[in-house]
C-alpha positions as CSV (number, residue, x, y, z in Angstrom):
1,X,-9.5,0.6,26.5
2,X,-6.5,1.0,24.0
3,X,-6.1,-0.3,20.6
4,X,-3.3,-2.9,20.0
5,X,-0.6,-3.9,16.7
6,X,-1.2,-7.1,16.6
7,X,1.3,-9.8,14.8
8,X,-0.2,-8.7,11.4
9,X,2.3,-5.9,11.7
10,X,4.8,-4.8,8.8
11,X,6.1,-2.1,9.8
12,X,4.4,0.4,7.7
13,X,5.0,3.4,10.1
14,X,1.7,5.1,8.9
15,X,0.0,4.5,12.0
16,X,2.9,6.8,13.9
17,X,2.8,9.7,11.4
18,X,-1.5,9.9,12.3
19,X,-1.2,9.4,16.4
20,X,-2.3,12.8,17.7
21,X,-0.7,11.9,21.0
22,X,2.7,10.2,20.0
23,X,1.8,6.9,21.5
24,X,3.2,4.5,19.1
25,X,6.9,3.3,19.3
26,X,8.9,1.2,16.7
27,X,10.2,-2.2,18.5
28,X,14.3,-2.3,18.6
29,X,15.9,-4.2,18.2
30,X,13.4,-5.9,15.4
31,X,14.7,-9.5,16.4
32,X,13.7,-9.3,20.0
33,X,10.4,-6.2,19.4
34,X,9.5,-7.5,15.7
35,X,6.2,-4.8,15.8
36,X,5.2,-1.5,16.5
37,X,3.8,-0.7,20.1
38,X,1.2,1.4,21.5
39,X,1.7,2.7,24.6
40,X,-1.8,2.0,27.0
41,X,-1.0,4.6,29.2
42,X,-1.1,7.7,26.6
43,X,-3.3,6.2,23.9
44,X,-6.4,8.0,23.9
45,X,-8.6,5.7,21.9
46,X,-9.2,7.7,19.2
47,X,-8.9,4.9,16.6
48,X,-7.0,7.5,14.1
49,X,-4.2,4.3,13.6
50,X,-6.8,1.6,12.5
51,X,-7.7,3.0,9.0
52,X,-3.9,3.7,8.3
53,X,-2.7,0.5,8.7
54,X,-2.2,-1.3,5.2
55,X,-2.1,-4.4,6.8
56,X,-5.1,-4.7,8.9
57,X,-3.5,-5.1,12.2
58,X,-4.8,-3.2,14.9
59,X,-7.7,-3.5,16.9
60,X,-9.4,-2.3,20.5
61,X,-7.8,-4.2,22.9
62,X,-11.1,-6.3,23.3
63,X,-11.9,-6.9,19.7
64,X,-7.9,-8.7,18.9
65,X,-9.0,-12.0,17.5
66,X,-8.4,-15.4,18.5
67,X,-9.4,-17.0,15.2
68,X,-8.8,-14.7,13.1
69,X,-8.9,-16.1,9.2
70,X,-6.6,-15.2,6.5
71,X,-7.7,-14.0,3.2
72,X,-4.3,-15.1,2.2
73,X,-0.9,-13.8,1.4
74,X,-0.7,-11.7,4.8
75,X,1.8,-12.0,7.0
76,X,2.4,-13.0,10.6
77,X,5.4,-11.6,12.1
78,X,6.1,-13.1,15.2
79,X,9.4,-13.5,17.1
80,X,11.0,-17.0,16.2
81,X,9.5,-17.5,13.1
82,X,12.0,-17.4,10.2
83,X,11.0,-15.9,6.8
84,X,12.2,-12.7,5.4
85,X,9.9,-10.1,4.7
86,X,11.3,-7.1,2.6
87,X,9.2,-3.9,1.4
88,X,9.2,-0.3,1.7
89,X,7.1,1.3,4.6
90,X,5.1,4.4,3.5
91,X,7.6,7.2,3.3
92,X,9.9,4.8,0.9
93,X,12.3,3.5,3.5
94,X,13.4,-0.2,3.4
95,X,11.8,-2.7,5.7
96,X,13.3,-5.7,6.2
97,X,11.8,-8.3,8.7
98,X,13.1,-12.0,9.7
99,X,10.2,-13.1,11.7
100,X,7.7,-13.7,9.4
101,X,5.5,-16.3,7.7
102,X,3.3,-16.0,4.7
103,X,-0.4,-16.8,5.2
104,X,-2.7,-19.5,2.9
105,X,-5.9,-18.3,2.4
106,X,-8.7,-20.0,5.2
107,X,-5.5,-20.3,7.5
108,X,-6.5,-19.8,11.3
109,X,-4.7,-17.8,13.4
110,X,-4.8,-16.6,17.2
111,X,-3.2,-12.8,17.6
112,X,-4.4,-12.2,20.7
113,X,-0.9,-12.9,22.2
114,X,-0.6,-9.3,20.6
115,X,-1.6,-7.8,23.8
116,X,1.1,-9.4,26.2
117,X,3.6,-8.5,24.2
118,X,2.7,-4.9,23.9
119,X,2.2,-5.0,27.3
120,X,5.6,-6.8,28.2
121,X,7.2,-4.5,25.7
122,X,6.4,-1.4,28.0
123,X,7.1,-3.2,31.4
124,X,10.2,-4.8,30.2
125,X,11.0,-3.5,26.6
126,X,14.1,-1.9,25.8
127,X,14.3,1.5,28.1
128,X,9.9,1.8,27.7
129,X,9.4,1.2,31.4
């Protein structure tokens, strides 16, 4: 089993800078590969990524929830939404998103569409497969 970025994804970039084996690749362009992506294939399950993540977004494969309830004021960034999300990541540099809508608190949301599209991303992502 691998872990998976699900759509709660920011781009933080901490989870990259702890991932003993490299695994995890930024999505370019952001409009078409809004997340970050862990590769299946080299992760290693070691769950170092999970407690770096400000956000909250990545899970084992199997645990990716379907209902997954907001405390409020996250974020979904999905492909085709349209808000603007714009913050630094964790070594300062700008991060600026157009795929995104704000969360109410009690809102219901499904992520686990998080693990096609990390597994389209490496079959037919932009120069992955």
């Amino acid at each position: 089993m691998t872990h998976v970025i699900t759509n709660l994804c920011l781009r933080d970039g901490g989870c990259v800078d702890v991932c003993p084996v490299e695994c995890i690749i930024p999505g370019r362009p952001t409009e078409e590969w809004p997340l970050f992506y862990i590769d299946p294939d080299t992760c290693i399950d070691c769950g170092a990524c999970v407690p770096e993540c400000p956000y909250d977004a990545i899970f084992p494969e199997d645990d990716v929830p379907s209902a997954y309830k907001a405390k409020g004021g996250e974020y979904l960034n999905r492909v085709g939404l349209t808000g603007a999300y714009s913050n630094k990541d964790h070594n300062g540099n700008a991060v600026n998103l157009n795929s995104t809508r704000k969360l109410e608190a009690g809102e219901v949301v499904d992520l686990t569409d998080s693990t096609q599209q990390n597994a389209d991303f490496f079959s037919k992502g932009p120069g992955y497969a």
